[in-house]
MDTraj code that builds the backbone (N, CA, C; nanometers):
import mdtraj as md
import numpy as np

residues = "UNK UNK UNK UNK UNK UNK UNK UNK UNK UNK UNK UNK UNK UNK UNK UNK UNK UNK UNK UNK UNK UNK UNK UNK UNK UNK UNK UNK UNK UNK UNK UNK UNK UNK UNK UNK UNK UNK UNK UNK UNK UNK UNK UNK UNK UNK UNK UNK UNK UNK UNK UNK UNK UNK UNK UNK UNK UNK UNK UNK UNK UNK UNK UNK UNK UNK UNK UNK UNK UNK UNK UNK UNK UNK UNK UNK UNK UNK UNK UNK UNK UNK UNK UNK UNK UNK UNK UNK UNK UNK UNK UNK UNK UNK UNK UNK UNK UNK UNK UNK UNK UNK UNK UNK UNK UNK UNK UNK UNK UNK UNK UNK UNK UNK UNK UNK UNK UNK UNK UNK UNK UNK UNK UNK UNK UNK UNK UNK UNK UNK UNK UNK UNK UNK UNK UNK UNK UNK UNK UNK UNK UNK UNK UNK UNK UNK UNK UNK UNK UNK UNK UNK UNK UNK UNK UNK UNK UNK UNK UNK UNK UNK UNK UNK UNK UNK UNK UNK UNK UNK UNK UNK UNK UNK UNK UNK UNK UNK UNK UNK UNK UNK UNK UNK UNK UNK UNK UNK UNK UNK UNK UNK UNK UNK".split()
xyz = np.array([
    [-1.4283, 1.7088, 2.4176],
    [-1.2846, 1.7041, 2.4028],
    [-1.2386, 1.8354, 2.3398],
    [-1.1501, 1.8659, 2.4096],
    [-1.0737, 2.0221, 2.3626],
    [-0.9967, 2.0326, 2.2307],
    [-1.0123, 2.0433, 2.1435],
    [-0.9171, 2.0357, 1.9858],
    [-0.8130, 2.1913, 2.0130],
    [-0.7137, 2.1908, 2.0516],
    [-0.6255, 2.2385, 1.9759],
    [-0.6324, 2.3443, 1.8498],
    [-0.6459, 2.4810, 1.8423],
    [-0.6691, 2.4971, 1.6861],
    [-0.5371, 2.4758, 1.5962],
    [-0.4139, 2.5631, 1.7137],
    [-0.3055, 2.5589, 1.6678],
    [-0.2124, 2.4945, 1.6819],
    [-0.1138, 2.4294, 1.6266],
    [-0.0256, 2.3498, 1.7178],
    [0.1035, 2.4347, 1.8005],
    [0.1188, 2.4320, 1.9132],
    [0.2223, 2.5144, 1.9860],
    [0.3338, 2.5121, 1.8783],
    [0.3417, 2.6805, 1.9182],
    [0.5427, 2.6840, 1.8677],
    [0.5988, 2.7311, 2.0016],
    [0.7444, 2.7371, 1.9376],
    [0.8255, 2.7941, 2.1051],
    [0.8257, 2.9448, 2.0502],
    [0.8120, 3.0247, 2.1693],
    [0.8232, 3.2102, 2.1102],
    [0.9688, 3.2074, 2.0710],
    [1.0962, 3.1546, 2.1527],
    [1.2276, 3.1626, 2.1121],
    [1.2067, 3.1816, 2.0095],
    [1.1899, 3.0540, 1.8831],
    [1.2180, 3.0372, 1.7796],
    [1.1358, 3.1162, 1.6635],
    [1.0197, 3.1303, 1.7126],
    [0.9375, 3.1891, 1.6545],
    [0.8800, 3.3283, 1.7491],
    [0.9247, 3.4580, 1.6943],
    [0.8836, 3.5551, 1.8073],
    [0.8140, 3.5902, 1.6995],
    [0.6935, 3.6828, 1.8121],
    [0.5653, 3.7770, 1.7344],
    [0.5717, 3.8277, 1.6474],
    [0.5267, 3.7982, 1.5326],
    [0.5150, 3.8505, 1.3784],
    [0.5744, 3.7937, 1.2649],
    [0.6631, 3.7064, 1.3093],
    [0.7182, 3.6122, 1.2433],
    [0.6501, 3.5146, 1.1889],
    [0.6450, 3.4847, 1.0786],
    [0.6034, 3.3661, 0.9707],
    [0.6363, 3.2679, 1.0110],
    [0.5195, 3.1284, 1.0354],
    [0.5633, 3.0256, 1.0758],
    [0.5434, 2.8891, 0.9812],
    [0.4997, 2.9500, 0.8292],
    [0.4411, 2.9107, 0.7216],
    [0.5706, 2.8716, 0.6336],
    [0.5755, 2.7512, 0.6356],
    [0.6966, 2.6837, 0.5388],
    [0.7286, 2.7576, 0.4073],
    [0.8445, 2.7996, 0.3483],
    [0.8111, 2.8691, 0.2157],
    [0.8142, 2.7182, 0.1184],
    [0.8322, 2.5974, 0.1538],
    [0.8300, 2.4898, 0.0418],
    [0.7162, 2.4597, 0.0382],
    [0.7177, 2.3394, -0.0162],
    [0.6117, 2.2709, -0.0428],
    [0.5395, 2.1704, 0.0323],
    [0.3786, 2.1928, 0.0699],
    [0.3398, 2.1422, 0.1929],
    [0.3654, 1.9469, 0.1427],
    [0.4118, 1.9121, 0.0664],
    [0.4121, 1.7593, 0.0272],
    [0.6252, 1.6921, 0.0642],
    [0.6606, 1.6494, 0.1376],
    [0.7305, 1.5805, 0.1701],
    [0.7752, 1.4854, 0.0753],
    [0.8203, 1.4998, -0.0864],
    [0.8490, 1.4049, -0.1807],
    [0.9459, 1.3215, -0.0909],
    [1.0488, 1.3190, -0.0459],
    [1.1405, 1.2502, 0.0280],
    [1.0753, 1.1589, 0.1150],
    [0.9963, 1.1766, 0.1945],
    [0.8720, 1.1267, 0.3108],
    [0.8274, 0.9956, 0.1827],
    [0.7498, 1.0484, 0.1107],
    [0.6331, 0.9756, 0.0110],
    [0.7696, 0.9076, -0.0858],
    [0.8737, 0.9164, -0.1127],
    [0.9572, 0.8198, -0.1686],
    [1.0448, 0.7121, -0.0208],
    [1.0500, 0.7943, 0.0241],
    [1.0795, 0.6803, 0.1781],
    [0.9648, 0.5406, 0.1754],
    [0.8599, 0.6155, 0.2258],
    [0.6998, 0.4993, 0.2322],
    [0.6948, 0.4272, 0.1301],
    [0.6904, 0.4455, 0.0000],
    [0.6912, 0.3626, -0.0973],
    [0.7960, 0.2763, -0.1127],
    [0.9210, 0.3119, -0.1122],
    [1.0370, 0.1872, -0.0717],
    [1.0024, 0.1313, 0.0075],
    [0.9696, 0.1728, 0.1287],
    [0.9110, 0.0501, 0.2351],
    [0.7881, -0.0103, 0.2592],
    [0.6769, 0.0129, 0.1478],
    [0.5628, -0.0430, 0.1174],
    [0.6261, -0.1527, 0.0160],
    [0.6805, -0.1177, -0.0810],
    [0.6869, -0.2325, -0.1880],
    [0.8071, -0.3276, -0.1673],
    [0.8952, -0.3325, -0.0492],
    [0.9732, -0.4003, 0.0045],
    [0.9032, -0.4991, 0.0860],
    [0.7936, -0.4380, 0.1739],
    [0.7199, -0.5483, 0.2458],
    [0.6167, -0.6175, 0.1065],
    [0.5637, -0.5211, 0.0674],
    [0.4818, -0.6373, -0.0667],
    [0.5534, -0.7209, -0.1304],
    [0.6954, -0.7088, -0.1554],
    [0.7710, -0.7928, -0.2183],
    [0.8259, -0.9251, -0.1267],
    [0.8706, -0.9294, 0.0115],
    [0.8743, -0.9881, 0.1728],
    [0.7483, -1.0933, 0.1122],
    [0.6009, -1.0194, 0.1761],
    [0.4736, -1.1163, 0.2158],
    [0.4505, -1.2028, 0.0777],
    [0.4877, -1.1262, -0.0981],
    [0.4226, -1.2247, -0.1750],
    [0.5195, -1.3281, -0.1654],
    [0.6606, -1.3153, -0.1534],
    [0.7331, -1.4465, -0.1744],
    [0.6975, -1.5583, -0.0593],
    [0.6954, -1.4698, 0.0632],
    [0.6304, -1.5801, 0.1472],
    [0.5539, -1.6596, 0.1323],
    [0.4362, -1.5367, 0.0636],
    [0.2996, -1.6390, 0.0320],
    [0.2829, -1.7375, -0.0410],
    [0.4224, -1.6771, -0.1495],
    [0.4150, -1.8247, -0.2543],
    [0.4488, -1.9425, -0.1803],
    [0.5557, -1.9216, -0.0950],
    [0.5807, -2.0470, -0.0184],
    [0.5052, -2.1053, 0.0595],
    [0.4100, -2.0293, 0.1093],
    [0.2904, -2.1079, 0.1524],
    [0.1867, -2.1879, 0.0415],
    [0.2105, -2.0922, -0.0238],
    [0.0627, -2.1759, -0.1948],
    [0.1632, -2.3031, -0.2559],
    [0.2972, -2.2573, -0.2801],
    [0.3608, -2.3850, -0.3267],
    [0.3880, -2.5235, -0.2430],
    [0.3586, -2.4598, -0.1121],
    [0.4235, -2.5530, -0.0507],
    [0.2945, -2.6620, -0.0270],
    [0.1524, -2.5865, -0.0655],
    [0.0249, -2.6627, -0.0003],
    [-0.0548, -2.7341, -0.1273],
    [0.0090, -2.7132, -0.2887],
    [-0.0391, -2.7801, -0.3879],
    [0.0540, -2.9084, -0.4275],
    [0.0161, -2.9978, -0.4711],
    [0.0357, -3.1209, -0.5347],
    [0.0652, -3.1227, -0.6864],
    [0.1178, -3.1872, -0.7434],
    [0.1003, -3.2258, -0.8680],
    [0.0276, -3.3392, -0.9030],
    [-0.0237, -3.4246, -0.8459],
    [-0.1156, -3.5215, -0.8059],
    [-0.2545, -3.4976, -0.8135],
    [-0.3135, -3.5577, -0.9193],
    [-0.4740, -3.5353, -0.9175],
    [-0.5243, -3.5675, -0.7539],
    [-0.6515, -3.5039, -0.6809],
    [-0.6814, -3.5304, -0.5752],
    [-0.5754, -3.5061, -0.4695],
    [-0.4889, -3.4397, -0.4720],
    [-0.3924, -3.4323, -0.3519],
    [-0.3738, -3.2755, -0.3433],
    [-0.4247, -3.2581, -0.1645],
    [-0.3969, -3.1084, -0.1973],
    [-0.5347, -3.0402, -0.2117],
    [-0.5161, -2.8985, -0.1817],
    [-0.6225, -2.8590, -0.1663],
    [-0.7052, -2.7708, -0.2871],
    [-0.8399, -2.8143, -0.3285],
    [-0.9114, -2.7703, -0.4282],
    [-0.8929, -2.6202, -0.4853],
    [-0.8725, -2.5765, -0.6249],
    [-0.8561, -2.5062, -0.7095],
    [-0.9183, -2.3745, -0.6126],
    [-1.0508, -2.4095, -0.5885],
    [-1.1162, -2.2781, -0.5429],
    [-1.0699, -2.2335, -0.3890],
    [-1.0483, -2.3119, -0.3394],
    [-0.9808, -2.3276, -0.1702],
    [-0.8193, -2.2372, -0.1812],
    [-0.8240, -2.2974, -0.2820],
    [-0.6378, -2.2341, -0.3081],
    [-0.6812, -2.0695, -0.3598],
    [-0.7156, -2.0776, -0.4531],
    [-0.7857, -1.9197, -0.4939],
    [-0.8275, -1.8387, -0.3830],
    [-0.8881, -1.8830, -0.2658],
    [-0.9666, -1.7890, -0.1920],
    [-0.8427, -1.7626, -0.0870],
    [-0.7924, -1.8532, -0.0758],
    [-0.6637, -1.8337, 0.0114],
    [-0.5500, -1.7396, -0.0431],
    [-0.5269, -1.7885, -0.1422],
    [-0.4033, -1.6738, -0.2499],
    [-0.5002, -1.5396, -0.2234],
    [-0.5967, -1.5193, -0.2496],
    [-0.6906, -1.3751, -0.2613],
    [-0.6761, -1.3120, -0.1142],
    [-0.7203, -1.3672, -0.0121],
    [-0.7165, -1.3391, 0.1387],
    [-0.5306, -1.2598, 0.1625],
    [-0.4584, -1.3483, 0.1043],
    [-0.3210, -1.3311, 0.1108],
    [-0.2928, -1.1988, 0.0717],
    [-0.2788, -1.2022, -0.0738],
    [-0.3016, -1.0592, -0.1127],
    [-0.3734, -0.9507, -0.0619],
    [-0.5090, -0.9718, -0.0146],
    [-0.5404, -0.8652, 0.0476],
    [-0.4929, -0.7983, 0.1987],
    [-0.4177, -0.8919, 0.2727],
    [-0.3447, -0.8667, 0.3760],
    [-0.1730, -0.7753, 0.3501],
    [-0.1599, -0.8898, 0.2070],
    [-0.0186, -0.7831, 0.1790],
    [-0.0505, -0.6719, 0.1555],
    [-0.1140, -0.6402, 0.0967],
    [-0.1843, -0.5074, 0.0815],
    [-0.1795, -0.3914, 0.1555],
    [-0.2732, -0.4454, 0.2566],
    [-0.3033, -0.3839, 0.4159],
    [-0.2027, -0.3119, 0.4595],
    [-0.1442, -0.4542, 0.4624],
    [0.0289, -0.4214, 0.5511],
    [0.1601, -0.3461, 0.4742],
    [0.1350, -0.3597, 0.3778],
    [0.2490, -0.2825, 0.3063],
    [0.1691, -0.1395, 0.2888],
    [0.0536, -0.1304, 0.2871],
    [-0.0037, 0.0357, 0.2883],
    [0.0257, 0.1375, 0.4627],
    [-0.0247, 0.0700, 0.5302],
    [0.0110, 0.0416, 0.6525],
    [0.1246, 0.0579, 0.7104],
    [0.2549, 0.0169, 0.6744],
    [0.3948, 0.0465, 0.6856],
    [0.4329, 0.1624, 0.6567],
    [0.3569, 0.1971, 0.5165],
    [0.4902, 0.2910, 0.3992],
    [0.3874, 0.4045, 0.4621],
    [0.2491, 0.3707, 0.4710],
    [0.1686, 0.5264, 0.5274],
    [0.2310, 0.5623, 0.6635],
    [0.2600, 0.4913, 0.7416],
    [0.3383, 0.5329, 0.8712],
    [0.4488, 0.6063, 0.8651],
    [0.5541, 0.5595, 0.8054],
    [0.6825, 0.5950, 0.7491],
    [0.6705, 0.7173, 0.6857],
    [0.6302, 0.7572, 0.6148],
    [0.5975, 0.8392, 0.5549],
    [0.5050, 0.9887, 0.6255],
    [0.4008, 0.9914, 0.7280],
    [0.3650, 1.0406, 0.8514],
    [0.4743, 1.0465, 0.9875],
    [0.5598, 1.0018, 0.9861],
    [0.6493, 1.0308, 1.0610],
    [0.7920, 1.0723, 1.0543],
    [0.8048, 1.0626, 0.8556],
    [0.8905, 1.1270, 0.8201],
    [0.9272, 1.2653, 0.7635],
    [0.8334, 1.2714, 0.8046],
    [0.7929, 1.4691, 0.7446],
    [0.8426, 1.5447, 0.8377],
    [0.8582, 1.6520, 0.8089],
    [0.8821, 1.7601, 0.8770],
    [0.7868, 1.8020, 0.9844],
    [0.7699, 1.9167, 1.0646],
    [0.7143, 1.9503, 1.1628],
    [0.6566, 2.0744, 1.0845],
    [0.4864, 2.0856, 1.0813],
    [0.5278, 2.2161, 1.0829],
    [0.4496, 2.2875, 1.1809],
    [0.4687, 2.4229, 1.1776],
    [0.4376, 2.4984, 1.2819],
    [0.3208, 2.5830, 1.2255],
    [0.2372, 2.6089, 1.3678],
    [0.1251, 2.7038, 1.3151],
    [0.0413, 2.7049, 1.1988],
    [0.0189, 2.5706, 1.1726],
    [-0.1105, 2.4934, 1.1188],
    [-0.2115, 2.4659, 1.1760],
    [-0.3706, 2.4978, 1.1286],
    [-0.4709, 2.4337, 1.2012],
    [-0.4176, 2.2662, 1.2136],
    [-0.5026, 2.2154, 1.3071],
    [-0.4593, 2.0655, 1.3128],
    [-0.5828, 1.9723, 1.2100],
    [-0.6370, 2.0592, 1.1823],
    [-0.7182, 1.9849, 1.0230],
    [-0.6091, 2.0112, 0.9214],
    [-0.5369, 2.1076, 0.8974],
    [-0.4733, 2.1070, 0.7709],
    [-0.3589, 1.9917, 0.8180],
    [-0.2909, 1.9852, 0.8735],
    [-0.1552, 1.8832, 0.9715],
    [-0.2193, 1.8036, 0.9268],
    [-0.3459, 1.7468, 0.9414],
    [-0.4123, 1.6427, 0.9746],
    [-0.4765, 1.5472, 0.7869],
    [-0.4996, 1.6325, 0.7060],
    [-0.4967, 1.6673, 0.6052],
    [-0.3572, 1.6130, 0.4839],
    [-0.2838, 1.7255, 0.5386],
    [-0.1166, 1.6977, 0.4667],
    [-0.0879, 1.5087, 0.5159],
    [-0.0953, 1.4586, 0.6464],
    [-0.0590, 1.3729, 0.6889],
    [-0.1160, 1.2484, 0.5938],
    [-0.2625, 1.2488, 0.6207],
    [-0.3146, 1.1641, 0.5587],
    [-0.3111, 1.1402, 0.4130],
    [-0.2586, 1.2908, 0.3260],
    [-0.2207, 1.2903, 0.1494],
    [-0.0945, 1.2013, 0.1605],
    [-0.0190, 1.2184, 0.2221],
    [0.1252, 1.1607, 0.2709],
    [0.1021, 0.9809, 0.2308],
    [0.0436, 1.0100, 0.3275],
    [0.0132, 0.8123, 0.3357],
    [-0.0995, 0.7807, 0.2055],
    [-0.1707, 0.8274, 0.1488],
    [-0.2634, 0.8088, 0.0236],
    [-0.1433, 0.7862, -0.1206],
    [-0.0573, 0.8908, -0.0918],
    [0.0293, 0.8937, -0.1887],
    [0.1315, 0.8262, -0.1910],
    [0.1944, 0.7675, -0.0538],
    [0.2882, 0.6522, -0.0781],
    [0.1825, 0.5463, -0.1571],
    [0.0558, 0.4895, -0.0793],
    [-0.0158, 0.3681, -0.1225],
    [-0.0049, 0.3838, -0.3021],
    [-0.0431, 0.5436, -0.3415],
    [-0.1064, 0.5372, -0.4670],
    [0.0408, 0.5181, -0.5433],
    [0.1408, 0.5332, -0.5138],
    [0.2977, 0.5320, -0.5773],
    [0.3487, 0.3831, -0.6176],
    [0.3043, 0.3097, -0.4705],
    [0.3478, 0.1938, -0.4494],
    [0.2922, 0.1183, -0.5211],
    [0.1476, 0.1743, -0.5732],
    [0.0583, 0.0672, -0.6115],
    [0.0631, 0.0635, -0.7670],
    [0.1323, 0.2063, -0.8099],
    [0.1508, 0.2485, -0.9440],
    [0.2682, 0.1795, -0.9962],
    [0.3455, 0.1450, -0.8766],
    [0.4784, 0.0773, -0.8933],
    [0.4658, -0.0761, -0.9263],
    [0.3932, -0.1129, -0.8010],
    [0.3579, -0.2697, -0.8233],
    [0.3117, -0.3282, -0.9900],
    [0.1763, -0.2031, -1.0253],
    [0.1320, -0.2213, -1.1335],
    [0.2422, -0.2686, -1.2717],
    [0.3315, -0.1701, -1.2680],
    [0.4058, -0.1797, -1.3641],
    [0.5077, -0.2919, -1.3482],
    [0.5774, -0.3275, -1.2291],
    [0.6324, -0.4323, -1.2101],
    [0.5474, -0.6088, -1.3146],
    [0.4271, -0.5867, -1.2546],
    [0.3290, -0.7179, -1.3225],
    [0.2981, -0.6420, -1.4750],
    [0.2823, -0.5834, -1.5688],
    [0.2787, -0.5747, -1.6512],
    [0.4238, -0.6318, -1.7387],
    [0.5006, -0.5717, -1.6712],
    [0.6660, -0.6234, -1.7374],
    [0.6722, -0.7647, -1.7239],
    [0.6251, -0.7827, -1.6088],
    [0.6051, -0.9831, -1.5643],
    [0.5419, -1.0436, -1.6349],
    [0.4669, -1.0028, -1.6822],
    [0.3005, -1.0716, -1.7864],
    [0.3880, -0.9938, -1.9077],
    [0.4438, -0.9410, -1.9194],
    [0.4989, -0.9001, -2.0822],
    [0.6163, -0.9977, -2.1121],
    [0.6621, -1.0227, -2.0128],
    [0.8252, -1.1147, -2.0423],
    [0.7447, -1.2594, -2.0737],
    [0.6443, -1.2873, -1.9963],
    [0.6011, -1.4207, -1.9914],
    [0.4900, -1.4726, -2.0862],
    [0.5046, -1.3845, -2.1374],
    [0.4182, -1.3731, -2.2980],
    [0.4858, -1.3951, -2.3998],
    [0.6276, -1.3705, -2.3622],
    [0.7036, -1.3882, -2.5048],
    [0.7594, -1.5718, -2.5010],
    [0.7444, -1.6414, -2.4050],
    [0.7750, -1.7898, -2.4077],
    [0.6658, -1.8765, -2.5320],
    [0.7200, -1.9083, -2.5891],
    [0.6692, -1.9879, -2.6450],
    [0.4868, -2.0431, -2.6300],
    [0.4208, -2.0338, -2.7335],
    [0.2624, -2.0574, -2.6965],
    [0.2598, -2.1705, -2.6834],
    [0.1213, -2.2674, -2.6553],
    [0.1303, -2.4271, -2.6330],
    [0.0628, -2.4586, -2.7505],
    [0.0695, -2.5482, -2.7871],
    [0.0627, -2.5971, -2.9429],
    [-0.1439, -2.6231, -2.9547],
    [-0.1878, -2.6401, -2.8658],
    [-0.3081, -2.6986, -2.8273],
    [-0.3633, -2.5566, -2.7458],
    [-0.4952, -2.5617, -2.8403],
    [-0.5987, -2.4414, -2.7664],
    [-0.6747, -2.4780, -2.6583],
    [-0.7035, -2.4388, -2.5433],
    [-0.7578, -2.4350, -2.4318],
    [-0.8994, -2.5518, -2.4508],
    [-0.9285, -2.6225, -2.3986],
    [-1.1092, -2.6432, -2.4189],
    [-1.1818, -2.5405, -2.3033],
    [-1.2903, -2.5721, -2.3767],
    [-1.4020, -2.4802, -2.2934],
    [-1.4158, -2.5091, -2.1449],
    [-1.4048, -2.6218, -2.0660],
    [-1.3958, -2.5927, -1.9143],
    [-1.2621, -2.5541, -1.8683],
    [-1.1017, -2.5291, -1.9275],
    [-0.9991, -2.4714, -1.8797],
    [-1.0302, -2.3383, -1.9036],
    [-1.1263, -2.2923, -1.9889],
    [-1.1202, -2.1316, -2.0073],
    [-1.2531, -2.1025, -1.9181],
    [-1.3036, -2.1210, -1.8923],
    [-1.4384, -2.1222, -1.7894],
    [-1.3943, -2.1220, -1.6462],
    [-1.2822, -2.2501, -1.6322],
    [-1.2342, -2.2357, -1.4656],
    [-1.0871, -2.1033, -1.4646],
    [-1.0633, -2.0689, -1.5727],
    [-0.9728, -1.9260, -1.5785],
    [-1.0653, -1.8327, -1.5396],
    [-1.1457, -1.8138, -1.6214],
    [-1.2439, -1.6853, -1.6039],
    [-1.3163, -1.6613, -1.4895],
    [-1.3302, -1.7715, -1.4206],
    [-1.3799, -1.7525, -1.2145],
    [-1.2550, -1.7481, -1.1865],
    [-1.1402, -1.7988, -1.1693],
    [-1.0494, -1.7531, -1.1322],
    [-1.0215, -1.6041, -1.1296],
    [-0.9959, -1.5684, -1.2651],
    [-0.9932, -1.4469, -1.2895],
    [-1.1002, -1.2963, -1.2137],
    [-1.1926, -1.3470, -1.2262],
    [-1.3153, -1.2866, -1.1694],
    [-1.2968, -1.2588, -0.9897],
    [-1.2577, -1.3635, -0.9919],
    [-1.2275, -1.3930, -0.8086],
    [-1.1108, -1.2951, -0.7641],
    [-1.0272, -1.3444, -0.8415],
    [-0.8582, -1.2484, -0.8367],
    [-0.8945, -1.0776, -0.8468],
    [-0.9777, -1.0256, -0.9432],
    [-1.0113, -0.9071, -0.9791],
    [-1.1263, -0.8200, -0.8538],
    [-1.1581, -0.9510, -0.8209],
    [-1.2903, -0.8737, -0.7065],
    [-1.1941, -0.8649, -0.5454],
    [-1.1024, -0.9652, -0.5362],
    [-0.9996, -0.9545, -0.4594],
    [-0.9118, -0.8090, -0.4565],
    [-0.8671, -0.7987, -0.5784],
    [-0.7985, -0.7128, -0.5848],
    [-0.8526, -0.6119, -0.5679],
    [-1.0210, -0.5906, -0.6266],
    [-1.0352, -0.4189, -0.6370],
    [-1.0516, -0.4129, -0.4381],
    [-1.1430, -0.4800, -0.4077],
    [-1.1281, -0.4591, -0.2324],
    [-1.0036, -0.3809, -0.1422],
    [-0.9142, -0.5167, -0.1720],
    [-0.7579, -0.5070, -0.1567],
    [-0.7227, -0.3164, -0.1705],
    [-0.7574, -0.3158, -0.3080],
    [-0.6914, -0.1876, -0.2911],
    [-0.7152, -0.0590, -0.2488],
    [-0.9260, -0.0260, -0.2807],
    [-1.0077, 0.0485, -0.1782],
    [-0.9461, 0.0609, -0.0178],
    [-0.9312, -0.0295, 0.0506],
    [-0.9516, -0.0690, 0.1660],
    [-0.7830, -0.0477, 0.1786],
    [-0.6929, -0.0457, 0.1114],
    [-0.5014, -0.0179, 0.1339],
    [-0.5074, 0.1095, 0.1027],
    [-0.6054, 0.1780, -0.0001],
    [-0.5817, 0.3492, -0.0126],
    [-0.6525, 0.3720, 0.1353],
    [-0.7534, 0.3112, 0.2034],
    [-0.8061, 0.3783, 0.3312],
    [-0.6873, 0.4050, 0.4475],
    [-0.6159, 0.2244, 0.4258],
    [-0.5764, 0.2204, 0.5161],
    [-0.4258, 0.2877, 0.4944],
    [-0.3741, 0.3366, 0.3921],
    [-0.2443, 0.3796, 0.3727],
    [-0.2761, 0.5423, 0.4182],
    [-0.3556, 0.5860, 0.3781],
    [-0.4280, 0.7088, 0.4686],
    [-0.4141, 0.7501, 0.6361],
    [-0.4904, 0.6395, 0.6638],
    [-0.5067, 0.7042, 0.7886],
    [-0.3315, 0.6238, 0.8886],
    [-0.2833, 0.5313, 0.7928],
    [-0.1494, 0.5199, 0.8885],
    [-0.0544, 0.6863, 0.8557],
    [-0.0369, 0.7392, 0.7463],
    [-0.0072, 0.8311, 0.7618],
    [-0.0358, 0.9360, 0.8597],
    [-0.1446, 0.9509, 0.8906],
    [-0.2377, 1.0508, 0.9855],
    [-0.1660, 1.0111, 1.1069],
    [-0.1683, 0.8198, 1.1198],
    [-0.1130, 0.8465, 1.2833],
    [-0.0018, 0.8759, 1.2333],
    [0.0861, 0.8161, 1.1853],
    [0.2457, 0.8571, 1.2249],
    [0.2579, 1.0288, 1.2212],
    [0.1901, 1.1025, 1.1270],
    [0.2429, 1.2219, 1.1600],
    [0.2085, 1.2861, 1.2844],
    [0.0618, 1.2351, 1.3681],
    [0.0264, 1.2774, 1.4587],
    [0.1275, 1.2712, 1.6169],
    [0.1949, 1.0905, 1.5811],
    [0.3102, 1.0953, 1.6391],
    [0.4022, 1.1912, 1.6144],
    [0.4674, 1.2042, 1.4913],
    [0.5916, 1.3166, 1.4877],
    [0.5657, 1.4498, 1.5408],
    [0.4242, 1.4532, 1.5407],
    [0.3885, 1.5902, 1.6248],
    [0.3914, 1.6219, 1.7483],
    [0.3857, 1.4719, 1.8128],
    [0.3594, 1.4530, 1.9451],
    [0.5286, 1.4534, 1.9967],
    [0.6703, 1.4121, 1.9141],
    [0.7580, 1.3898, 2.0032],
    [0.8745, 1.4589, 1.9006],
    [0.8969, 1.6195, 1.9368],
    [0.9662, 1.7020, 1.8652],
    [1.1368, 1.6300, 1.8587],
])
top = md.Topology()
chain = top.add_chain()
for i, resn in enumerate(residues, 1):
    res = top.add_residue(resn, chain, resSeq=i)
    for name in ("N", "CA", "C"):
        top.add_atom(name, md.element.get_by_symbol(name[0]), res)
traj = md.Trajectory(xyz[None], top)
């Protein structure tokens, strides 16, 4: 397969000797604040959904409804799809919202594209973070329960917990991959249709 080194310019616009080297900055802040609004808009979309799926499938009823760990692996699966998909979105968006540029190897294009989409994920995800810290900070200040935990409610927290955390680190490996390479395509598109 033939690679391209350079990407075509038009001579019009660009005649011989002329600089075709952006004087800004090869990073698209506008691009990478676009993607992240529309990464954490869909993460915000899929979790409410999801709750409505988890609320809608537990009981308050001993035995009714589906088991603690069944529900866990399902909430975890969930999350790791919102994930996906909101990296996925905002890396696209973000690869197709950039500029053009001219007379770049198509490794460096290729390069810039994919920081594009790494850096919405890593924004979005910096964002999310702080969102649940403020959530877990507000919900800390309610009132404690008068009665300390026994030892099998803090035992079935701590697999919970464990489960949620091994969920998550996946989740997010696998949303920096994939917030990556959606950047790569979309810019490869914007390259493709001036």
């Amino acid at each position: 397969m033939d690679t391209p080194s350079y990407s075509a310019v038009d001579p019009a616009l660009y005649p011989a000797g002329t600089t075709t080297e952006s004087k800004g900055s090869a990073l698209s802040w506008s691009a990478v604040a676009g993607g992240t609004v529309a990464a954490v808009a869909v993460t915000l979309t899929l979790l409410a959904l999801g709750s409505a799926f988890g609320l809608g499938s537990v009981s308050a009823w001993p035995g009714v409804g589906p088991k603690p760990t069944t529900f866990t692996i399902g909430a975890g699966l969930w999350l790791v799809v919102t994930q996906w998909l909101s990296a996925a979105m905002g890396g696209y968006l973000a690869g197709r919202l950039r500029v053009r540029w001219h007379g770049l190897h198509t490794d460096e294009v290729m390069f810039r594209d994919t920081a594009h989409g790494f850096l919405v994920w890593a924004s979005g995800t910096v964002v999310m973070a702080i969102v649940t810290v403020v959530a877990a900070t507000l919900a800390s200040l309610a009132a404690p329960d008068a009665r300390p935990p026994s030892t099998e409610e803090v035992e079935a927290a701590r697999r919970v917990a464990a489960t949620f955390a091994g969920f998550t680190g996946l989740s997010l490996v696998i949303g920096a991959f994939i917030g990556s390479v959606s950047g790569a395509i979309g810019g490869r598109l914007r390259d493709m249709h001036p």
